[in-house]
C-alpha positions as CSV (number, residue, x, y, z in Angstrom):
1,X,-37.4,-15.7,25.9
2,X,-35.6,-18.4,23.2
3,X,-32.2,-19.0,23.5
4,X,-31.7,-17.2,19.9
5,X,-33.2,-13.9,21.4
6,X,-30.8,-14.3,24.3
7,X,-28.2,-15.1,21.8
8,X,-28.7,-11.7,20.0
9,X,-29.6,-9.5,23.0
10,X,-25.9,-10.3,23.9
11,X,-24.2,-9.9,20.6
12,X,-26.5,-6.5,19.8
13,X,-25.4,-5.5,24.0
14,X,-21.4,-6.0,23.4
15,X,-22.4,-4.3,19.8
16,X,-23.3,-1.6,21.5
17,X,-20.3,-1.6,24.4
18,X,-17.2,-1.4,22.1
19,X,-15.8,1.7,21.5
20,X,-17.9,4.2,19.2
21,X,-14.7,4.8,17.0
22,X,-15.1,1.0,16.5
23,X,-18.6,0.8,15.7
24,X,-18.5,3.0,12.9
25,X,-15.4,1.2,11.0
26,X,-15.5,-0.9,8.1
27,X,-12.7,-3.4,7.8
28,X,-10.1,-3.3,4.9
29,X,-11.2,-5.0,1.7
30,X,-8.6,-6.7,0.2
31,X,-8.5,-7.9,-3.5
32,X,-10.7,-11.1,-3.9
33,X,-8.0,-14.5,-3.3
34,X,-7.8,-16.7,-6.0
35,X,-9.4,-19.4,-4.3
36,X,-12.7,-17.5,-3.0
37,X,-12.9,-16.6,-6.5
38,X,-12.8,-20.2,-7.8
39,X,-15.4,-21.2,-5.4
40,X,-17.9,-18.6,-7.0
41,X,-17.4,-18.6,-10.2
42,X,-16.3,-22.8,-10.6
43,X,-13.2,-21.7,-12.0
44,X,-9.8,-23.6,-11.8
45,X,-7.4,-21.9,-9.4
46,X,-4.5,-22.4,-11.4
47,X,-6.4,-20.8,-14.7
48,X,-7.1,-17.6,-12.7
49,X,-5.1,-14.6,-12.7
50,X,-4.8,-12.0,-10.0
51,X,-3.3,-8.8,-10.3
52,X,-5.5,-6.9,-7.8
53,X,-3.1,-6.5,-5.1
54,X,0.2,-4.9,-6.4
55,X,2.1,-8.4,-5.6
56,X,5.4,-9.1,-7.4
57,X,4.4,-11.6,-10.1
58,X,7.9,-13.5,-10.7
59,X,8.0,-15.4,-7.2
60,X,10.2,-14.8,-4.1
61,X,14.3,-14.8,-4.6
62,X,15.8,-18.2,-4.7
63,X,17.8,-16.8,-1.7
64,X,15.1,-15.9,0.3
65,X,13.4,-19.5,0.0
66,X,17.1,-21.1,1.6
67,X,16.8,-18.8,4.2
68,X,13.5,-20.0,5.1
69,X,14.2,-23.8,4.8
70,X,17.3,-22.6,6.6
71,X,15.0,-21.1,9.6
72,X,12.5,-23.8,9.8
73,X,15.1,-25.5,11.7
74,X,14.3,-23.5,14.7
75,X,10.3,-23.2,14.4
76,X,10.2,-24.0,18.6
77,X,11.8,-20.7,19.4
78,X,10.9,-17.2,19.5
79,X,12.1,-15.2,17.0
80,X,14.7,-12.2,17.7
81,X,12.5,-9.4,19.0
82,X,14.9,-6.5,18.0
83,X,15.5,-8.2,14.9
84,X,19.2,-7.1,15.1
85,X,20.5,-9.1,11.8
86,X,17.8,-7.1,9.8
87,X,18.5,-3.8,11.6
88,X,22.3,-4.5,10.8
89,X,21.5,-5.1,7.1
90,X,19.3,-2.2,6.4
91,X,21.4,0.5,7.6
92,X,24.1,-1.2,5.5
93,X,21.8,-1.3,2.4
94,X,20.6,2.3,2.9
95,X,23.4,4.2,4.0
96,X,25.8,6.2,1.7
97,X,28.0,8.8,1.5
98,X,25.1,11.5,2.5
99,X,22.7,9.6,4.4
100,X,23.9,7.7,7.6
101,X,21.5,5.4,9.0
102,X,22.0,3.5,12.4
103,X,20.1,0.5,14.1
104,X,18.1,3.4,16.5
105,X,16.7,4.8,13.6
106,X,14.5,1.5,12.4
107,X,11.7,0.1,13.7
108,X,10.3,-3.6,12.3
109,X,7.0,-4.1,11.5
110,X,4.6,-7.0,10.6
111,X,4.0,-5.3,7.1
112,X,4.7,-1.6,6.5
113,X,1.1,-0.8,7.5
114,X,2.2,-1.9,11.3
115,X,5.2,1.3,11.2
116,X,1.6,3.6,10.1
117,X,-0.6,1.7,12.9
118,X,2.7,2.6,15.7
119,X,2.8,6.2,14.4
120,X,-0.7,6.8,15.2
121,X,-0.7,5.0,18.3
122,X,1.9,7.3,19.7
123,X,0.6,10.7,18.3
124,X,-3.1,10.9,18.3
125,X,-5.9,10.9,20.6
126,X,-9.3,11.8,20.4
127,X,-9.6,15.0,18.7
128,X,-6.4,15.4,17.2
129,X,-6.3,15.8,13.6
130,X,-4.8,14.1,11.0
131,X,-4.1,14.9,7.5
132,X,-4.0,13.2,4.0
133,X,-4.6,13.4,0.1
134,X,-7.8,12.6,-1.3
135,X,-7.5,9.2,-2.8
136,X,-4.1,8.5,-0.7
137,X,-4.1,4.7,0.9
138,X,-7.4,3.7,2.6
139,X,-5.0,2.4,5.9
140,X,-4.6,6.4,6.9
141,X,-8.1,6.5,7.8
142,X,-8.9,3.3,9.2
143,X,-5.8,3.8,12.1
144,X,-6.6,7.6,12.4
145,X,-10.5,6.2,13.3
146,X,-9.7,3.9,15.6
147,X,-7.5,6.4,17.7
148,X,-10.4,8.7,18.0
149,X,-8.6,10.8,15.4
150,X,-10.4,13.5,13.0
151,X,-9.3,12.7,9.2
152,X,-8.7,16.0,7.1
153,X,-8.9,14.9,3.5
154,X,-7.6,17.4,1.0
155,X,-8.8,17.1,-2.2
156,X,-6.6,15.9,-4.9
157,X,-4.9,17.4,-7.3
158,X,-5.1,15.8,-10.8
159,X,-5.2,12.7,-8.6
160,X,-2.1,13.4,-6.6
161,X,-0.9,15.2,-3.2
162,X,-1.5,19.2,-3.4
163,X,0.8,19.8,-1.3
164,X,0.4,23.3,-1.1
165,X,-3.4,22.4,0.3
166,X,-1.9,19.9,2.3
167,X,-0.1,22.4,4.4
168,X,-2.6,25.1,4.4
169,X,-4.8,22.6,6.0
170,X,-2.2,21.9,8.9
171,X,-3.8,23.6,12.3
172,X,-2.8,23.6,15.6
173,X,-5.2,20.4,16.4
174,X,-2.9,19.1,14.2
175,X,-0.2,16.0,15.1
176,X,0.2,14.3,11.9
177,X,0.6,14.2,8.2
178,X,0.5,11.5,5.5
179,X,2.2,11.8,1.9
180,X,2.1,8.5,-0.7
181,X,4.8,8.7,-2.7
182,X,4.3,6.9,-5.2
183,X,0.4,7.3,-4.2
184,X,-1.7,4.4,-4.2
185,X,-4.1,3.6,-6.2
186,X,-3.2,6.4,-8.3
187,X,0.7,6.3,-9.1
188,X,1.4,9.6,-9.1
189,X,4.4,10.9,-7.7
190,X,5.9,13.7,-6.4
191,X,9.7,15.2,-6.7
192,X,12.6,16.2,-4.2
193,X,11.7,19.9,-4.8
194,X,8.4,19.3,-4.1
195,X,8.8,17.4,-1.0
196,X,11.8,19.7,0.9
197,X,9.0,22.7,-0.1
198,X,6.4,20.8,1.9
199,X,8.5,19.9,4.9
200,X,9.5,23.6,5.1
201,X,6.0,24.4,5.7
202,X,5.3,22.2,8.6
203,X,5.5,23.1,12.1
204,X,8.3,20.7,13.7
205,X,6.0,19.5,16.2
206,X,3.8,17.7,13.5
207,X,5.2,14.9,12.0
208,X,5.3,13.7,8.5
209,X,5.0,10.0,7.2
210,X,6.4,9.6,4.0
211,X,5.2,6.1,2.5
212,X,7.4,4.6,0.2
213,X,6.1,1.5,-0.3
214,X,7.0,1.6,-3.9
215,X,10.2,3.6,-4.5
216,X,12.0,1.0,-5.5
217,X,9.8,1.0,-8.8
218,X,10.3,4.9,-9.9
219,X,12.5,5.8,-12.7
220,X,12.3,9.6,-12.0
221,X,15.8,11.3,-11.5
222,X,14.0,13.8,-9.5
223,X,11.9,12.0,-7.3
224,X,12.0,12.3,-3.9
225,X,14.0,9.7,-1.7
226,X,12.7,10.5,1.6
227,X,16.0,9.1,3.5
228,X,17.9,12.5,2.1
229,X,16.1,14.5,4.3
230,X,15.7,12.9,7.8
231,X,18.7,15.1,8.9
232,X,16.8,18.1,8.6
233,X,13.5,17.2,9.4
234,X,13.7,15.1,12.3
235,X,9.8,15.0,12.3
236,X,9.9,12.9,9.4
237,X,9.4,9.5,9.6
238,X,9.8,7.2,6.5
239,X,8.4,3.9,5.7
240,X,8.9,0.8,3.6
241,X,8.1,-2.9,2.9
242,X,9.5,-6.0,1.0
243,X,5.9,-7.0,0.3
244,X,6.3,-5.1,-3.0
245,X,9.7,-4.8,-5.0
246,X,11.3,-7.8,-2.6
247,X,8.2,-10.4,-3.1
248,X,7.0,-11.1,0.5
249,X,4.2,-10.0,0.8
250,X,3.0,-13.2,2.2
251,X,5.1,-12.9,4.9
252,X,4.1,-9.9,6.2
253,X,7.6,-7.5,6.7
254,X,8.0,-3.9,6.5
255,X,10.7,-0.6,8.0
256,X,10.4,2.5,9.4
257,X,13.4,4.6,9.2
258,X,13.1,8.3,11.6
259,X,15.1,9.8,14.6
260,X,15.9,8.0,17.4
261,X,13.5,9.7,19.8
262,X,10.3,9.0,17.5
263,X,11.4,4.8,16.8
264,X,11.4,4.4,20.4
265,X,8.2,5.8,20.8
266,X,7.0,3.5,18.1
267,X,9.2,0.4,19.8
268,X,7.4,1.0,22.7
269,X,4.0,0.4,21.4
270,X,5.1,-2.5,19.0
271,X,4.4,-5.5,20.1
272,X,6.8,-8.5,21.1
273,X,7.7,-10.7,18.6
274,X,5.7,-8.4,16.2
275,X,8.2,-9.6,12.7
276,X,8.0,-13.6,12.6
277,X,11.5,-15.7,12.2
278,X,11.1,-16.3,8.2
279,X,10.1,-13.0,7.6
280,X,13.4,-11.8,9.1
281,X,15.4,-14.2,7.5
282,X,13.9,-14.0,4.4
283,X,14.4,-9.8,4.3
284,X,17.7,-9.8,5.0
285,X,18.6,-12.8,2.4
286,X,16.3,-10.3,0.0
287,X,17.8,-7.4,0.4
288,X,21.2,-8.6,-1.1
289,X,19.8,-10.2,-3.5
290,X,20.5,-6.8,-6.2
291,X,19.7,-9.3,-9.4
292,X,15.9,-10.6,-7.8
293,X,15.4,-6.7,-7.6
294,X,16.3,-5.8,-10.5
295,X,14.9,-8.2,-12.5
296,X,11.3,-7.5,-10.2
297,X,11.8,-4.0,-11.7
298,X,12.2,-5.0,-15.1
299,X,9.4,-7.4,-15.6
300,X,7.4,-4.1,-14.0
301,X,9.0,-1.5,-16.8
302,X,8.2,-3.8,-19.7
303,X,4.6,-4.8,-18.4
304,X,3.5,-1.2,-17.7
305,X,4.7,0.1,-21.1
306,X,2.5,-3.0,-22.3
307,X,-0.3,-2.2,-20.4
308,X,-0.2,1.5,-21.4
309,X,0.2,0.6,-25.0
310,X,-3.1,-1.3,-24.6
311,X,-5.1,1.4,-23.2
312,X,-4.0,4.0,-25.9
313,X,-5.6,1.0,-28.3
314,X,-8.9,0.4,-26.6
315,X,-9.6,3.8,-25.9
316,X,-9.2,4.2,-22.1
317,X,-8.0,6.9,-20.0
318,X,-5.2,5.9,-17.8
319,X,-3.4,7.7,-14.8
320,X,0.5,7.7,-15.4
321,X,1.5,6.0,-12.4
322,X,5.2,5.1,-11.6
323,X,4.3,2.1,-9.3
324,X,3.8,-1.6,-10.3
325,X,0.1,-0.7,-11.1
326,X,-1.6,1.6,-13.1
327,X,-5.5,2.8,-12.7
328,X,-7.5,3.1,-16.1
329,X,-10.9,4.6,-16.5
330,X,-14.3,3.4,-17.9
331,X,-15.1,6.5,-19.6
332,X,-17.8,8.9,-19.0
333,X,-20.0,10.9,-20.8
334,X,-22.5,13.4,-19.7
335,X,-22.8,12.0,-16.4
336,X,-23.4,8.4,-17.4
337,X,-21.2,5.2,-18.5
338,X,-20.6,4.8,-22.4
339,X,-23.4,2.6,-23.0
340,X,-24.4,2.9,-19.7
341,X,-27.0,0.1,-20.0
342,X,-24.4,-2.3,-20.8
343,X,-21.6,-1.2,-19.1
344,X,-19.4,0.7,-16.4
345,X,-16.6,0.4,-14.0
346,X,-18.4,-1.9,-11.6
347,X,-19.6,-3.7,-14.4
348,X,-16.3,-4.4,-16.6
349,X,-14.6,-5.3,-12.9
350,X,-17.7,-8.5,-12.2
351,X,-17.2,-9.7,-15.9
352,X,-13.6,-10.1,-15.3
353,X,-13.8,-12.1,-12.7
354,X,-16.0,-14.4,-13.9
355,X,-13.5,-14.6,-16.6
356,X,-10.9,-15.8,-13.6
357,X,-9.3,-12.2,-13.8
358,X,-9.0,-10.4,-10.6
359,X,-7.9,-6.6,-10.5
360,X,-9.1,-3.7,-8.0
361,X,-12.4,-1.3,-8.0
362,X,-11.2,1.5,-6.3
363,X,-15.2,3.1,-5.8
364,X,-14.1,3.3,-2.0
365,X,-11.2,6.0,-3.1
366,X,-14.0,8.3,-4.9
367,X,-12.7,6.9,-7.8
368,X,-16.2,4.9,-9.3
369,X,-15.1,5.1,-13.1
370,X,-11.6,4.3,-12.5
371,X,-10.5,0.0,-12.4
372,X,-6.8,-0.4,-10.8
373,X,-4.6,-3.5,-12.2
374,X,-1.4,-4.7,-10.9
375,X,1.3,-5.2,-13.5
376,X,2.2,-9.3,-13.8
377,X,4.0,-11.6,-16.1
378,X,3.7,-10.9,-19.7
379,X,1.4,-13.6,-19.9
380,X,-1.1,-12.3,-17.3
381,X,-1.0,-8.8,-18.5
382,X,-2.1,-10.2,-21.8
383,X,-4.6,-12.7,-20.5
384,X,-5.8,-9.0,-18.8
385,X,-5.8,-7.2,-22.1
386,X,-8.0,-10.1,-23.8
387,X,-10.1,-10.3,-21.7
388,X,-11.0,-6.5,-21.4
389,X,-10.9,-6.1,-24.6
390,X,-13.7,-9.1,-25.2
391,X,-16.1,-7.0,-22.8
392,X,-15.6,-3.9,-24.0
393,X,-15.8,-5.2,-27.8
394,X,-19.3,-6.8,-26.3
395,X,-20.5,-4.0,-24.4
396,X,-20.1,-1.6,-28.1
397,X,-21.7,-4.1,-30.6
């Protein structure tokens, strides 16, 4: 026998040996990075524009940056594994006159999806159910897999959370619910009514994660902010991230906020050292920063009107979304693309990039028509617009 067959008898043997929830996964797809796109297309990095991931497009806080210069003085040591200072400065940040929130009720996380990873950890084995929304945030069913989980995927309703579904599906097999709000990659939304009606629903002995990644975005007097209703429900567990709204998404830094008894569940599966020194220091200089944020939410405001505007004028259906992103549809007719020999989804999406503009193709959330973008600077939303509106112009001569 060659060495190469021995080589692949072993890698097809420890194939075969890892777990069988692990054989079946496919890792998460990220949007394309500016630089693997320049390689294939010969493009100049600095000509390309990416708005494929839902990243804040006006750069991180002044403040944040000295706190990082600040930190690099100590790059030999560990970084605080509590993270007390950012502890301290949430529950100063979140906590009003109704809703009290103490260090016990956070737990850190190397990104928000680290808080949904913890949660499952401690919840599910194999067998137990767990249930989300139709195009919700791929992430649910990749950590609900790997536990040995059963996903229970209840179909949308007009691309958001039907709720009522939701809970009808609940069982006794049951230990876990997800609800996006504002859902990704859709941007719907749902309100305080419709929320407390859910949580009423569910048994206390399943728990709910309520993802805001993107709250700080929504305009909506009545939506739902989850902190408002951890008193009652303390099943519910709520989580955040200043990848979005607070631009650090490179650093990797996100919250859970739920009872006492469930964050030290999730602390005890978190692993040491788990939220890096600069992404500490750089949340908690971010989260006073009130004029980064709101300027973060303005650009966003001004750019999805923008964006909107410019789907009413080419023609394409859009989702009203209420994030920092907004999904718009190739259309269809009678089963097959407009023009189907010219173009589609799939189609528009690989002509944009080799036009250096990256967005998302969401065919992975059973959404094949639909194309989600990212809202950036004025500038790249109308390098966007051009561009799209040069294929479709194309595609319909």
């Amino acid at each position: 026998m060659t060495d190469q067959k021995v080589d692949d008898l072993k890698i097809q043997t420890l194939g075969e040996k890892a777990r069988v929830e692990i054989q079946g996964l496919r890792p998460y797809q990220p949007g394309k990075p500016i630089d693997e796109l320049a390689r294939e297309f010969g493009l100049n990095a600095s000509d390309i524009v990416k708005l494929a991931s839902n990243e804040n497009p006006i750069g991180p806080s002044t403040k944040a940056i000295a706190a990082m210069e600040k930190e690099a003085r100590e790059l030999t040591r560990y970084p605080d594994g509590n993270g007390f200072d950012l502890k301290q400065a949430l529950c100063q940040k979140l906590t009003t006159d109704t809703v009290v929130i103490k260090p016990e009720n956070v737990t850190l996380g190397n990104g928000s999806s680290d808080i949904l990873d913890f949660i499952v950890k401690c919840f599910v084995a194999r067998g137990d159910e767990v249930v989300f929304s139709q195009h919700a945030f791929a992430i649910y069913g990749l950590v609900t897999k790997i536990q040995g989980g059963e996903c229970k995927v209840v179909p949308a309703k007009n691309y958001g959370h039907d709720l009522i579904a939701m809970a009808a599906a609940i069982t006794n097999k049951t230990r876990l619910v997800f609800v996006t709000n504002p859902n990704n990659p859709t941007g719907t939304w749902l309100t305080q009514t419709d929320i407390e009606n859910f949580m009423a629903k569910v048994p206390s002995n399943v728990v709910v994660v309520l993802d805001e990644a993107y709250f700080e975005y929504v305009n909506e007097t009545d939506y739902c902010d989850g902190l408002t209703l951890l008193a009652a429900y303390p099943n519910l567990v709520i989580t955040r991230t200043f990848s979005k709204a607070y631009g650090l998404a490179a650093l990797r830094v996100g919250y859970g906020i739920s009872a006492p008894e469930i964050a030290d569940l999730m602390n005890r599966v978190r692993p040491p050292f788990n939220v890096n020194s600069f992404a500490l220091a750089a949340a908690i200089a971010t989260l006073s920063d009130d004029d980064y944020v709101a300027e973060s939410k303005a650009v966003n405001d001004t750019g999805m009107v923008y964006l909107t505007q410019s789907f009413d004028v080419l023609g394409l259906p859009y989702i009203p979304s209420v994030g920092n992103f907004i999904s718009f549809e190739i259309p269809v007719v009678d089963g097959s693309a407009v023009n189907a020999n010219v173009i589609n989804a799939s189609i528009v999406n690989e002509r944009l990039l080799a036009m250096g503009v990256i967005i998302r193709p969401i065919a992975n959330y059973e959404m094949p028509n639909h194309l989600r973008v990212s809202i950036g600077t004025q500038t790249e939303n109308e390098t966007f617009i051009a561009a799209l509106a040069k294929i479709l112009t194309a595609a319909n001569s």
